[in-house]
N, C-alpha and C positions, 0 to 999 in steps of 0.2 A: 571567381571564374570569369573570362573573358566573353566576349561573343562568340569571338570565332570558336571556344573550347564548348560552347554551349552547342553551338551545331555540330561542331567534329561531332562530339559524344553522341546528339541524337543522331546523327546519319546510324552511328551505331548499333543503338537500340532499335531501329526501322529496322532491323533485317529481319527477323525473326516473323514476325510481323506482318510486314510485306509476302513475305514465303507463304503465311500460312494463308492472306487471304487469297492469294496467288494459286492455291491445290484447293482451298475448303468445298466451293460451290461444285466445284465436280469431282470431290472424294469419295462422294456416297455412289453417285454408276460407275464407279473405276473402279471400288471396291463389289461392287454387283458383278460385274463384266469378269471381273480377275477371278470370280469363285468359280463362276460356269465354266472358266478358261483354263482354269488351273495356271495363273501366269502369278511372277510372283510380287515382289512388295517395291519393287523396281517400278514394274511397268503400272500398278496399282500410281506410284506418285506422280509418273508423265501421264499417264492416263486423265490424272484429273488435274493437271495442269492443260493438256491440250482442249477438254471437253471446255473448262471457263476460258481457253481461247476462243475455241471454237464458237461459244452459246456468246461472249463478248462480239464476236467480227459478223451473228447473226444478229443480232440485236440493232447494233451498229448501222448496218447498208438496212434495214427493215427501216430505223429512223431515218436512215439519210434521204429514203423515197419518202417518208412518210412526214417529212419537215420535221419531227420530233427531237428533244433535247438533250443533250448529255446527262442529265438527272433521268431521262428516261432509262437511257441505259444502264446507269448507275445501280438505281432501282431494279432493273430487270434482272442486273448480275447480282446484286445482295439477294433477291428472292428465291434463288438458286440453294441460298446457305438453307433454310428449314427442310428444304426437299432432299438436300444430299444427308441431312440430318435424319430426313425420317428413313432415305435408304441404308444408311449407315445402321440403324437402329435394328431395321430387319435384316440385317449381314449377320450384325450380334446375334440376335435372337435364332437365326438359323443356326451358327454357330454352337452355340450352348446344345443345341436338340440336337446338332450330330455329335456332339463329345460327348451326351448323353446316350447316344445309339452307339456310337463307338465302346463307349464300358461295355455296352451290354452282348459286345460280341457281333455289333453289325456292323459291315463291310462299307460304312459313309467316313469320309473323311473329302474335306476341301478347302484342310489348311491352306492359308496363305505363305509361301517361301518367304525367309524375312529379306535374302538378297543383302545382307548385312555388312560385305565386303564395298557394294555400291554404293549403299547411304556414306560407309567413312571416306570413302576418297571423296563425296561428291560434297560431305561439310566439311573435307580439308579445302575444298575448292574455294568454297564459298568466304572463309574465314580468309586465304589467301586473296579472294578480289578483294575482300574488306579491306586488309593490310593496303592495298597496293593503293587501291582507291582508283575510280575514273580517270581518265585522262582529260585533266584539266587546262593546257597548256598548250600552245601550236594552235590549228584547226580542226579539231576532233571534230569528227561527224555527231559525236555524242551533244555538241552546245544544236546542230540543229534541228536533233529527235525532240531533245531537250525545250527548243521553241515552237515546233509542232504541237508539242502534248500544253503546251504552253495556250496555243492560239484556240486548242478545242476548250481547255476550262473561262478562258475569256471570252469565248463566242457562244458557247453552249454545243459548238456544232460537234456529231459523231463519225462526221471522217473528214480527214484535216483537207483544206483545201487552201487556204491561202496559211503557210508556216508562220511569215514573219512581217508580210508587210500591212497589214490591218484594212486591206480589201475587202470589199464584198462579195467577192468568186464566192462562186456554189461549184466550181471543177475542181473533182477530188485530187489531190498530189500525188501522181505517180509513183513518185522516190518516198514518200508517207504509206507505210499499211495499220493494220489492225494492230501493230501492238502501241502503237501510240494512244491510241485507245483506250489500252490494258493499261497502261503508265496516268492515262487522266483520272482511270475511275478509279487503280491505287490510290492517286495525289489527293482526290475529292472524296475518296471515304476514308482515308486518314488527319484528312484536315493541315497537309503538308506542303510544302512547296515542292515544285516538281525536281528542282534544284539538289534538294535535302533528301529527297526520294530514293536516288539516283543511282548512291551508294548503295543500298537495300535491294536497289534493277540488280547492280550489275554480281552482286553476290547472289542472289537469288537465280541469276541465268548463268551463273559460272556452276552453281548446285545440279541444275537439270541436266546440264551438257554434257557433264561428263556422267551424270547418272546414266544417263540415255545413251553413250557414245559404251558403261561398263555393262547395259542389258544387251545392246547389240550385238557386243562382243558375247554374251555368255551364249544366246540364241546362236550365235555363229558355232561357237565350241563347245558346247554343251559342258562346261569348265570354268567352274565359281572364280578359282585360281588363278587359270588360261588368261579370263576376262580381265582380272584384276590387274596383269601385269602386264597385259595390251593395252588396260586403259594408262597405267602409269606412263608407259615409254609414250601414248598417244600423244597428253596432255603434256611431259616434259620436253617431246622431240618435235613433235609437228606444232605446238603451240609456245613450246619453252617455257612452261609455267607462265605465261603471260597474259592474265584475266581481264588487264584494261578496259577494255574494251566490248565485253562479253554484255552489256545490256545493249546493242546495235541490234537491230532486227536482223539482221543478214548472220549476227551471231547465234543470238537467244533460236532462231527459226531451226539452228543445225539440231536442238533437241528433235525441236519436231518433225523434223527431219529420220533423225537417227529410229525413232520409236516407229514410225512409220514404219520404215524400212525393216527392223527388226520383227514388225507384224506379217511384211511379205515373206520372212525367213520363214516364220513359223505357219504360216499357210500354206506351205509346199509340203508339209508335213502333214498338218491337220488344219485342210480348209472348210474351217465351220463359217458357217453363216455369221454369227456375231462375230468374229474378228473381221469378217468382209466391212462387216456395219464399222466397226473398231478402226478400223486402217482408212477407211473411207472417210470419218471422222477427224482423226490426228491428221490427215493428207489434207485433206481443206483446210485445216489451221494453220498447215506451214505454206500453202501458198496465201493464204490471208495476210499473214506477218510479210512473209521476204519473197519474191518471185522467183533467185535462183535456186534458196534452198527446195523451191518449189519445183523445178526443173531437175535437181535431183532424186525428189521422187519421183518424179517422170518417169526419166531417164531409167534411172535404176530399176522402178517396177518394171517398166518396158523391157529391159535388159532379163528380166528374172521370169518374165512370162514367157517369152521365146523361147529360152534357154529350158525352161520347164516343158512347154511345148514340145521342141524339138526331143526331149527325153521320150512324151510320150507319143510322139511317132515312132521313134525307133526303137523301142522297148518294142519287143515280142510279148513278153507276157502279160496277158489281158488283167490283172489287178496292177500290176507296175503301169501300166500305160494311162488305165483310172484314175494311177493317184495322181500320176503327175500332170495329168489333161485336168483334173480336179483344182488343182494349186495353179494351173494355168488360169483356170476360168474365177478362180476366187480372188486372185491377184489383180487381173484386168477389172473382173465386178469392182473391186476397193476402188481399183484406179478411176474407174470411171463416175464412182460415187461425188468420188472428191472432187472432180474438174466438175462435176452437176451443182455439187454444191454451193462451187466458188465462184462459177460463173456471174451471178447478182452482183457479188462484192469484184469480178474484175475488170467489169464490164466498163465502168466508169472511169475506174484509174488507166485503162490500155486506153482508152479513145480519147483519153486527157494531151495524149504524150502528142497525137499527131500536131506537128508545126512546133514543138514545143523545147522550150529552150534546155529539158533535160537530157535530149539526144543527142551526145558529141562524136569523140573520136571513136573509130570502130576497131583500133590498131592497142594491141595490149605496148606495152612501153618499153621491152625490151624483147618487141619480135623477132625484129633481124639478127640480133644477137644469137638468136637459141630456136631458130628454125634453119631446114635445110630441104632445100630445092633440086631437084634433077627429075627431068622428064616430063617437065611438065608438072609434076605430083610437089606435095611438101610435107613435112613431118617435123615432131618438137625433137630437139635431140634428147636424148633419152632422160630423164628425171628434173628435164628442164619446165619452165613456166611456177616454179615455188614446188614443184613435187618433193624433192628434198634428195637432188642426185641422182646418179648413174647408179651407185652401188645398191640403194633402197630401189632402184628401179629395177634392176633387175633381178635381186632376188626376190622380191615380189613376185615377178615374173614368173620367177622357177617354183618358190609355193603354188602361184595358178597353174604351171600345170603340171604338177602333180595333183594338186584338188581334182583338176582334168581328167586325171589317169582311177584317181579315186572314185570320182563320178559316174567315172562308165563300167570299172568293177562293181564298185557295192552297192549297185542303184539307191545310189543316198539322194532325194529328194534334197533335204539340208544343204549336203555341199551343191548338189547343181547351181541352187537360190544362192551361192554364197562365191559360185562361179564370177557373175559380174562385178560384182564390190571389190574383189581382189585384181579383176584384167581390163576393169571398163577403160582406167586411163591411158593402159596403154595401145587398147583398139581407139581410141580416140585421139592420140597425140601420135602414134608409129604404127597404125596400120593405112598404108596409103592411098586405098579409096573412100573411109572414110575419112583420116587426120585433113587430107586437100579439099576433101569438099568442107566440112569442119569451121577450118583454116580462113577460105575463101570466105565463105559466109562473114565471120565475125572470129578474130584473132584473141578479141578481148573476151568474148564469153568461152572460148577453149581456156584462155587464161584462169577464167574465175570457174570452170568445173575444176578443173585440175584446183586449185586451192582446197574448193570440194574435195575431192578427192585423195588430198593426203592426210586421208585416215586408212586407205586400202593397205599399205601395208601392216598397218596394227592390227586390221580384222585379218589379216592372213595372218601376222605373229599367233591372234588369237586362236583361227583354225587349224594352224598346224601344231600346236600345243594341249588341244584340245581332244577327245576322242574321235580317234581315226581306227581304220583298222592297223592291226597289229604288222602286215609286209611291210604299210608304210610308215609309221610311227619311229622309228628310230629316222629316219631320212626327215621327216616333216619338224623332227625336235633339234636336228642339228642345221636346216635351212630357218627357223625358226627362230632360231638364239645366232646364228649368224648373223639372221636380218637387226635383233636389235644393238650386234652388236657394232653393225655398221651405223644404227640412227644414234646410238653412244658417239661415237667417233669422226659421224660427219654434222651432227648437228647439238653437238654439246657446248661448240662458242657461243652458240643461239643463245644457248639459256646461261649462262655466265654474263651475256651482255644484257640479261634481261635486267640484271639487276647493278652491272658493275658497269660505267661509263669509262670511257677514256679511247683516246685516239687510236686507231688500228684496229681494234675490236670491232669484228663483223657482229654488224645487226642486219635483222628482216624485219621486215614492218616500223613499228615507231624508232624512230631514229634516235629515240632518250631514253636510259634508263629509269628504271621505275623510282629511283632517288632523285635523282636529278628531276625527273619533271613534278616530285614531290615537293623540291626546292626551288621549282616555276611556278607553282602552282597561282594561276591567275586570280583566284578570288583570293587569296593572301594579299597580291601583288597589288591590288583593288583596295585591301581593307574589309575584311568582314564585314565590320562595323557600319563601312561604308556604304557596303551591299544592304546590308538590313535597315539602315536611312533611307535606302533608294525605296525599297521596298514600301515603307510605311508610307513614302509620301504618293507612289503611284497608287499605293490601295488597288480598288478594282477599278481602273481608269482605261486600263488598255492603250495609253497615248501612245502617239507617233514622237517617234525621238531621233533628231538627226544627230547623227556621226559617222565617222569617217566607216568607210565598209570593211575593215577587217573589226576595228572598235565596236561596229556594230553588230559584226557577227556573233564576238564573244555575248555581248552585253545581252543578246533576247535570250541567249542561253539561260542566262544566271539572272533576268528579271522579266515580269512579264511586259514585256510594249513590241510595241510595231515598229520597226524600223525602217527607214526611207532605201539604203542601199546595204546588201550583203557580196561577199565574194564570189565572181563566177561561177561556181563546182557549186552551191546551192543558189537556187534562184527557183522560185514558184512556177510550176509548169506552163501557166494558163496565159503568162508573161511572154512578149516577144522579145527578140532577141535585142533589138532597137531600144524599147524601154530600159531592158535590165542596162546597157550600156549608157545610157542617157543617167540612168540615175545615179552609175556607178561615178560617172565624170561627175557628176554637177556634186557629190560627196565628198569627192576628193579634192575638186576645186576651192569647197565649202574651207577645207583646213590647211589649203595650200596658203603659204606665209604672204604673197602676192597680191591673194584675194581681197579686195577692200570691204569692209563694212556693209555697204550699199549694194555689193554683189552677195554679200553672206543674207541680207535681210531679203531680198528679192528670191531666194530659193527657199526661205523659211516659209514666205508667204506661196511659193509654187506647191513644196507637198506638205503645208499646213500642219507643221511640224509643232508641237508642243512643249518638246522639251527638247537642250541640247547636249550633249554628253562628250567630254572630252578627257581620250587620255591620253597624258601630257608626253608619255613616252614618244607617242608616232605623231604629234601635231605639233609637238618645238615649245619652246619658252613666246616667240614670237606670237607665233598663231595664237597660242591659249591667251597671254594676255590682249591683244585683240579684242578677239569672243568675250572677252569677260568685261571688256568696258564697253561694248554694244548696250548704247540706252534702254532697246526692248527687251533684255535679257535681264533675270533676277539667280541672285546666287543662292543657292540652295544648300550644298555639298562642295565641300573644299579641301581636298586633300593633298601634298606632295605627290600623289601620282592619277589623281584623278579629279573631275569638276561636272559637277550637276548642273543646269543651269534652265530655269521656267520663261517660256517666252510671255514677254507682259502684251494683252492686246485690248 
């Protein structure tokens, strides 16, 4: 068996693995939580996925003030496993004594739902990211989470502050949250490369998401079935089966996202105290990981306490107006738990960004294209910004308002909460005192809610499919199946190109399909072999390696060193915009065929470079042989598409 068939197969066998210790340290309160709650075996697994986020990204900023080490943390999150151990144990044991009071004719019962339609779409998910594998190929944002989680296990540090250039910033990195974090103390209690890991992330967070995306839906429709085929059309039409990329924080965070959200449904229903605690919980963890998903629950609770509010003002009847002023004030409690919570951890990464070189354009990329101005005001045109059309746009629309029409008959608490999720995008993109002020502000973060937000019309699929009353029910089942039968029909190239390449075939997002960049795949193109040579000789060195800056982007991904220059769109916060420029020139100069000898040794000796890494694809036959007969260089690694090389001093 080869090298490279030796790692494919472990990435493999990591999934399992990874998952479990990814839910164990917080299985035992998620299982405590869900009994009191009656919630069922769904939100029991995000549950205690988000609580070892959460107990991870407290741990974490508690070290980061307290100078303490990655092993602290390490440590802090394994001590979690006896404890979810002993409350698991007393789950059991309660259990047993009510099936025992149950024979005997007494009215206890606090079965857990097994939710058993969720778990199989969410391990078909998880086996399909496996199949597909990261995206290894291009500039995946994935190589530099990948050197993030890289820079914590070489530094010891517990929130990443310098990714990739092997500084000594103590300024935590903006564009870095907590789950890099989660990915070091995976890497270092499996004893694994972060590299190898990675495969196991992005199956494990293709598992949660859509678990999370089929409990929201069921909370929405009170509809096992409802749920199940809102999450299918979600995951096929607005994602096109395409998991690449699902271990990103901006992805892995839409779980904790989704379960949030699903806890503000069910608190306009029954706003107990421990789901205040519960939502307050999972809401810190998804602004810990990703800031927009963070801004979704913002947003969304913000939208679902008003809305609830506003019920119970105008509700006459004094228990109606209870509830819904109840599920108001439980929902804002959540909300304001979690921004208490986060505060510590965001305090560092927001005051990182002032001057800093990760703030660019403020214009989404195909604004003018798909906005429209008159009077002064602006608006998206309808299904524009990635929503996915005009047709899902607007009957969208017409599910919200009928949910509208339903909401003010059947004083349903439920649909009110489920009011915003279905119309928030388009009070935000075509209603025009908000979409212009919106607009104005930042084009790009309208851009990136709407990406958010096309899951709205799957949660409408799923409430109009789900229990309504009976006037509306045949009207919400035929708006309903019309709507998917439009994300069939307008977003079915999506997913044919997900997997079939060739000229003319619309794609969204990765511009390769999942063969073809399986047929790029850059550590092939490297050499396994090659990689795991590199590997053995850096050991725990941590060196500084100069190469050209896209060569060196890839290359911290997939080993651990520091590198001298990366491409513009990553660059460490803490960096002015002067230096990241300075470094990027004197990199590319480094491999420009021009450069002579005496100008390549004069910039080794500037940022005290260790080793030099050259691939022969983007630096020429020229250049490499050059570099390679420099006196102070020694050959280490020698391949037809790659060269390692130890600078002698």
């Amino acid at each position: 068996m080869t090298q490279a068939e030796v790692i494919l197969q472990r990435e493999w066998v990591l999934v399992l693995p990874v998952l479990i210790l990814l839910l164990v340290p917080g299985l035992g309160g998620a299982v405590a939580f869900a009994r009191r709650l009656r919630l069922n075996a769904g939100y029991v697994a995000l549950m205690a996925f988000a609580f070892g986020v959460a107990w991870t990204a407290m741990l974490s900023i508690t070290a980061y003030y307290a100078r303490w080490s990655l092993s602290v943390v390490q440590w802090g999150y394994l001590a979690a496993v006896p404890v979810s151990a002993a409350l698991l144990f007393e789950a059991w044991r309660r259990a047993r004594n009510e099936r025992t009071s149950h024979m005997r004719g007494e009215a206890v019962e606090r079965r857990i739902d097994s939710a058993w339609q969720g778990f199989v779409l969410a391990a078909a998910a998880a086996v399909t990211a496996a199949i597909q594998q990261p995206w290894w190929f291009g500039t995946p944002d994935g190589l530099f989470h990948i050197a993030a989680t890289r820079s914590l296990l070489a530094t010891g540090r517990t929130v990443v502050t310098d990714p990739f250039f092997g500084t000594n910033s103590n300024v935590p990195d903006s564009t870095a949250g907590m789950w890099n974090t989660v990915q070091a103390v995976v890497a270092k209690t499996l004893s694994v490369d972060p590299a190898s890991v990675y495969l196991a992330l992005t199956a494990a967070a293709a598992f949660v998401v859509v678990l999370a995306f089929w409990v929201l839906a069921h909370e929405v429709s009170g509809s096992r079935w409802a749920a199940t085929w809102a999450s299918l059309a979600y995951f096929s039409f607005a994602w096109y089966t395409d998991f690449r990329n699902f271990a990103y924080p901006n992805k892995v965070s839409i779980a904790l996202a989704f379960l949030t959200i699903a806890l503000f449904v069910r608190m306009a229903t029954k706003p107990q105290k421990l789901l205040v605690i519960v939502g307050g919980i999972a809401g810190f963890a998804t602004l810990a990981v990703h800031l927009a998903s963070g801004e979704l629950v913002l947003i969304c609770g913000g939208a679902i306490a008003i809305v609830l509010g506003s019920m119970g003002v105008w509700r006459r009847d004094p228990a109606q107006r209870a509830q819904a002023l109840s599920g108001t004030l439980a929902v804002t409690s959540s909300l304001g738990l979690a921004v208490l919570l986060v505060l510590p951890t965001l305090y560092p990464r927001v005051a990182a960004l002032e001057g800093s070189t990760v703030i660019g354009s403020d214009s989404f990329l195909y604004a003018g294209e798909e906005l429209v101005r008159f009077l002064g005001m602006s608006v998206v045109l309808p299904g524009g910004f990635g929503f996915g059309g005009p047709w899902l746009f607007w009957l969208t629309l017409a599910i919200g308002i009928l949910a509208v029409l339903v909401a003010l008959k059947s004083d349903s608490p439920r649909t009110a909460a489920v009011l915003p999720l279905i119309g928030l995008v388009h009070v935000i993109t075509l209603f025009p005192p908000v979409s212009t002020l919106a607009l104005s502000f930042s084009s790009y973060m309208v851009a990136r809610m709407v990406e958010l937000l096309r899951c709205s019309p799957y949660i409408a699929l799923a409430w109009a499919w789900g229990q309504v009353p009976l006037p509306t029910r045949a009207l919400s089942r035929i708006l309903g199946t019309a709507l998917l039968v439009a994300a069939l029909l307008t977003q079915w190239g999506y997913v044919v190109s997900t997997y079939v390449q060739g000229e003319g075939i619309q794609r969204r997002g990765y511009i390769f399909s999942v063969a073809d960049a399986q047929s790029r795949d850059i550590r092939a193109a490297w050499g396994f072999d090659a990689l795991f040579k590199m590997r053995e000789i850096f050991g725990d060195e941590y060196p500084t390696v100069v190469a050209e800056p896209l060569t060196g982007y890839h290359l911290m991904g997939l080993e651990t060193v520091a590198v001298v220059a990366s491409l513009p769109t990553h660059t460490p916060v803490f960096m002015s915009r002067d230096e990241v420029a300075d470094r990027s020139i004197d990199m590319t100069w480094f491999f420009n065929e021009h450069a002579t000898n005496a100008d390549r040794a004069e910039l080794l000796e500037k940022y005290e470079g260790d080793y030099v890494f050259v691939w022969k694809q983007y630096s020429g036959l020229v250049t490499t042989r050059a570099i390679q007969a420099m006196p102070q260089l020694e050959m280490l690694v020698d391949t037809p598409t790659v060269t390692l090389l130890r600078v002698v001093r």
